[in-house]
C-alpha positions in Angstrom: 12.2 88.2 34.7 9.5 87.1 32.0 12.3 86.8 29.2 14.3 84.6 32.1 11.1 82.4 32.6 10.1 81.8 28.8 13.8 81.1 28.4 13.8 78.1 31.0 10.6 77.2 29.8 12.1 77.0 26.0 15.1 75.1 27.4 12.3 72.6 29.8 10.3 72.2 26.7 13.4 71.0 24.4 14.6 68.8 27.1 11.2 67.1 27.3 10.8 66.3 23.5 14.3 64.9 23.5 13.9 63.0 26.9 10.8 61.6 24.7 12.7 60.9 21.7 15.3 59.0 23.3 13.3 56.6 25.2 11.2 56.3 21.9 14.4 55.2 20.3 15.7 53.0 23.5 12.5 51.1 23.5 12.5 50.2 19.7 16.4 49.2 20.0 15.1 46.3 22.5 15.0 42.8 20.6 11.7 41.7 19.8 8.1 42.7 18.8 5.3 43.8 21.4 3.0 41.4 18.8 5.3 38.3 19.9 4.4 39.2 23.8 0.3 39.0 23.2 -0.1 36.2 21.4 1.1 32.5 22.0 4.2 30.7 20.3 2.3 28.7 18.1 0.5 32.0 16.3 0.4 32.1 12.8 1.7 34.9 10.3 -1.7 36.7 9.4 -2.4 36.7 13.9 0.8 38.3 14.3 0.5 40.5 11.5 -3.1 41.4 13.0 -1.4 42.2 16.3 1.3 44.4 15.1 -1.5 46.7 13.2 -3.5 46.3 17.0 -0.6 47.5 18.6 0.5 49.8 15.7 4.2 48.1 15.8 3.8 48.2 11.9 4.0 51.7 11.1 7.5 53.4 10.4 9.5 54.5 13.6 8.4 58.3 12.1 4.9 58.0 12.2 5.0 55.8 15.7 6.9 58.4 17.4 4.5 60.7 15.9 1.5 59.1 17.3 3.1 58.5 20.6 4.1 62.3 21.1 1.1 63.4 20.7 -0.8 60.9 22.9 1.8 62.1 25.0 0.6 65.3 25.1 -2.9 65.0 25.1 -1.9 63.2 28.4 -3.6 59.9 27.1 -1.1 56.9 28.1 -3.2 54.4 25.7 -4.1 51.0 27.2 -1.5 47.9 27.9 -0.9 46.1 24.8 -0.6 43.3 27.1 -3.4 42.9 29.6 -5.8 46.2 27.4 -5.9 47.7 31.1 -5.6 51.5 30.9 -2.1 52.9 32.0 -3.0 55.6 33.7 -5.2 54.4 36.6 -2.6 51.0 36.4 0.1 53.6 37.3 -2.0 55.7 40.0 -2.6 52.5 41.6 1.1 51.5 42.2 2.4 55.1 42.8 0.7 54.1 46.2 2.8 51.6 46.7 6.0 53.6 45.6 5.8 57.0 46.8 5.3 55.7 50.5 8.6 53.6 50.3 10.1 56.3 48.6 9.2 59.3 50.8 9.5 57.5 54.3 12.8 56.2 53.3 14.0 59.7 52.0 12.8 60.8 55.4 14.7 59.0 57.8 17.5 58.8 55.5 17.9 62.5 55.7 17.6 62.6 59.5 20.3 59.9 59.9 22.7 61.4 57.2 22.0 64.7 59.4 23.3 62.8 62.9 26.1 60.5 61.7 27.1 63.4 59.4 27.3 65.7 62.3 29.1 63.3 64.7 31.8 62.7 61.9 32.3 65.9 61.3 32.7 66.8 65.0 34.7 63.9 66.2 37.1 64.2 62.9 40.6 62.7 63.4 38.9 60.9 65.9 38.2 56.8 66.3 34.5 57.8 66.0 35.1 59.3 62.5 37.1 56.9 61.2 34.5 54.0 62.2 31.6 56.0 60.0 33.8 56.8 57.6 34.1 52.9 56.8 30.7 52.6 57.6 29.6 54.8 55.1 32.3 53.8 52.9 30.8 50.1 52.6 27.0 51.4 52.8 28.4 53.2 49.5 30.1 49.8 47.9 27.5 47.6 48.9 24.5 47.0 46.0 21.4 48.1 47.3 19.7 44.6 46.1 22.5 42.7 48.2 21.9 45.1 51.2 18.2 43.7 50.8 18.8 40.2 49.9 21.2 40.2 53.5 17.9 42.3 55.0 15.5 39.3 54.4 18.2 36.3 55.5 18.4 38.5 58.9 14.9 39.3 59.3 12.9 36.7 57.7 14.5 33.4 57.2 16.6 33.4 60.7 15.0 35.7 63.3 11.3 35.1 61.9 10.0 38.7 62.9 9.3 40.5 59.6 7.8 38.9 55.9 10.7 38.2 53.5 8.5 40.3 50.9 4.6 40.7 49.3 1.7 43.3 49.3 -1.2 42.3 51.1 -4.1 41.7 48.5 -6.6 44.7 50.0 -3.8 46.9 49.9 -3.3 50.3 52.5 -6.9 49.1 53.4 -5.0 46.5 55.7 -2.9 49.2 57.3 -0.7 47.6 59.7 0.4 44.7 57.0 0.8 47.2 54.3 3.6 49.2 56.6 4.6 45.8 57.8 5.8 44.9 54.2 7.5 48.2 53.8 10.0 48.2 56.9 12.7 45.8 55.1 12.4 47.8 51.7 12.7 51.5 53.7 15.5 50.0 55.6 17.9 48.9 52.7 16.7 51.8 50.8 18.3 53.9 54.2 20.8 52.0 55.0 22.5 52.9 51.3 20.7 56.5 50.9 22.1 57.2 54.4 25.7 56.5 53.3 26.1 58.8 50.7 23.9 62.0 52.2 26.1 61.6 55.7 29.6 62.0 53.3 28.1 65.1 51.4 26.6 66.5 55.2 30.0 65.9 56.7 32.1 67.8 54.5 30.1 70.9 54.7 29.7 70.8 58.3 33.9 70.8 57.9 33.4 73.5 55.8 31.7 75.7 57.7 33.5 74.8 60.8 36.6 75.8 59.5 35.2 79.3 58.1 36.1 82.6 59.1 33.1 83.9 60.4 32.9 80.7 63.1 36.6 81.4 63.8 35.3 85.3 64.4 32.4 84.0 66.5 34.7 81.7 68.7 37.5 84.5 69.4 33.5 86.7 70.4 33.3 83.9 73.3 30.7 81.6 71.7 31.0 77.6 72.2 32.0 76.1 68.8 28.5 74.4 69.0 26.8 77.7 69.7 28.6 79.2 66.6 27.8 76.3 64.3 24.0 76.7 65.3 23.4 80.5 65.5 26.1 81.7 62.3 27.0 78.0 60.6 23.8 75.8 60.4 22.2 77.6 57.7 25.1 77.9 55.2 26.0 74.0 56.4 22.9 73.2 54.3 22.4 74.7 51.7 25.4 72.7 49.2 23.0 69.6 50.5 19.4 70.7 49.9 20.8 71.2 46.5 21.7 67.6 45.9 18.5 66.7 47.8 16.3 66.3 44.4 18.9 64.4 42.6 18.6 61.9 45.8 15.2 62.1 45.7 15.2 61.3 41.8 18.2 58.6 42.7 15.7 56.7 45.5 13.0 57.0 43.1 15.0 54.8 40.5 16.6 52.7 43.2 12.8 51.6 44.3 12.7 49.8 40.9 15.1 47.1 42.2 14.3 47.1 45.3 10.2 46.5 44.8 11.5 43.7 42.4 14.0 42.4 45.6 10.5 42.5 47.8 7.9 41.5 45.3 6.2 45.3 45.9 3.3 45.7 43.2 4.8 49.5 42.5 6.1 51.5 39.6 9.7 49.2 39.5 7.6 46.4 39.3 5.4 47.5 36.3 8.5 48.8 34.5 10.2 46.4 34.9 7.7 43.7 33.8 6.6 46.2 30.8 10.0 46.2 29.4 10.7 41.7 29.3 7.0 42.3 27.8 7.5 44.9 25.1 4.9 47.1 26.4 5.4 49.9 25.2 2.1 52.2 26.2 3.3 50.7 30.2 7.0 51.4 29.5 
């Protein structure tokens, strides 16, 4: 067991430094010169020289990876090379922001895949199926930022009931505006999340339902619903908690468009803003 653990820590360790390297290299392909992004267009060649020793941009690629790794490590994030703020309490700040879209919309997501995956799976061959099938079909096709963009039309510019977008200025302090601001984002975040988790929850509930052991259990006298929920439930789920992270990791990186679709102050709208910037110590 402790060779199997220093193994896959060996193998997480590896992954890590070249996850780090390749971003590293990514971010130095982009066009352009953090330098260029602090100071205006008129600057002349000894300010911009003095901003790319500031932000280090003239060292070779070696010995900036180098000192980035290790910052890395030391779990100091440096300071904005743009504003000077600190990272680190910066990114705190708007994982407030994201986490609550995220989680509340992997939430309900999950509990509507669960039902309209269900249904499908029980009324297969039927009307009922075929009508979520298309559903999900097109909540599959459909870009999330579209989904969102039709959201705020509905909601906001013709039935006048929920803002088109924004972040109150005091934050989770001004809690009903705060959740206010999140229903459109968690609803097109659902509305595609619940698409694709209702297909994967379908055909395992068909799976299961077409097993021996529930065949066994209905020729025993049980209801096919009572044989799905004492013998079939447990095995129906556990394909899908397995694809659960990589949802989880998939809303994560969907919230970057859609915080920029909803003006949300979160992580997507930092990265985002950090990478038109060049700024590298945000990125």
């Amino acid at each position: 067991m402790t060779r199997y653990l220093l193994h896959r820590f060996f193998f997480l360790l590896v992954s890590f430094v070249i996850a780090l390297l390749v971003i590293f290299i990514l971010l130095r392909l982009l066009p352009g010169d953090p330098a260029n992004a602090i100071l205006p267009a008129d600057a002349t060649p000894e300010q911009i020289l003095a901003a790319r020793i500031k932000t280090g941009s003239n060292l070779p690629l070696g010995q900036q990876y180098l000192n980035w790794f290790t910052s890395v490590l030391r779990g100091s994030f440096g300071d904005s090379l743009v504003s000077g703020i600190p990272v680190a309490p910066e990114v705190v700040k708007r994982f407030s922001v994201t986490i609550p879209l995220t989680l509340i919309s992997f939430v309900i997501s999950f509990i509507m895949a669960s039902i309209i995956g269900f249904i499908a799976a029980y009324k297969n061959g039927t009307w009922y199926a075929h009508v979520i099938t298309l559903g999900t079909q097109a909540g599959i096709a459909i870009p999330a930022f579209w989904v969102g963009i039709i959201f705020v039309w509905i909601f906001a510019l013709r039935l006048h009931i929920l803002p088109s977008g924004g972040w109150p200025n005091n934050g989770w302090s001004n809690f009903g505006k705060a959740l206010e601001s999140l229903i459109l984002p968690v609803l097109t975040i659902v509305f595609v999340m619940t698409a694709t988790l209702s297909r994967y929850i379908r055909a395992s509930i068909l799976n299961i339902l077409d097993s021996g052991y529930i065949r066994t259990s209905r020729s025993l006298g049980f209801s096919q619903g009572s044989s799905f929920v004492l013998h079939g439930l447990r095995n129906a789920y556990v394909p899908v908690v397995s694809i659960l992270g990589i949802e989880l990791s998939s809303t994560l990186l969907g919230a970057v468009v859609i915080e920029n679709v909803f003006s949300l102050p979160g992580l997507g709208s930092m990265l985002t803003k950090a990478i038109a910037q060049h700024d590298y110590s945000s990125i």
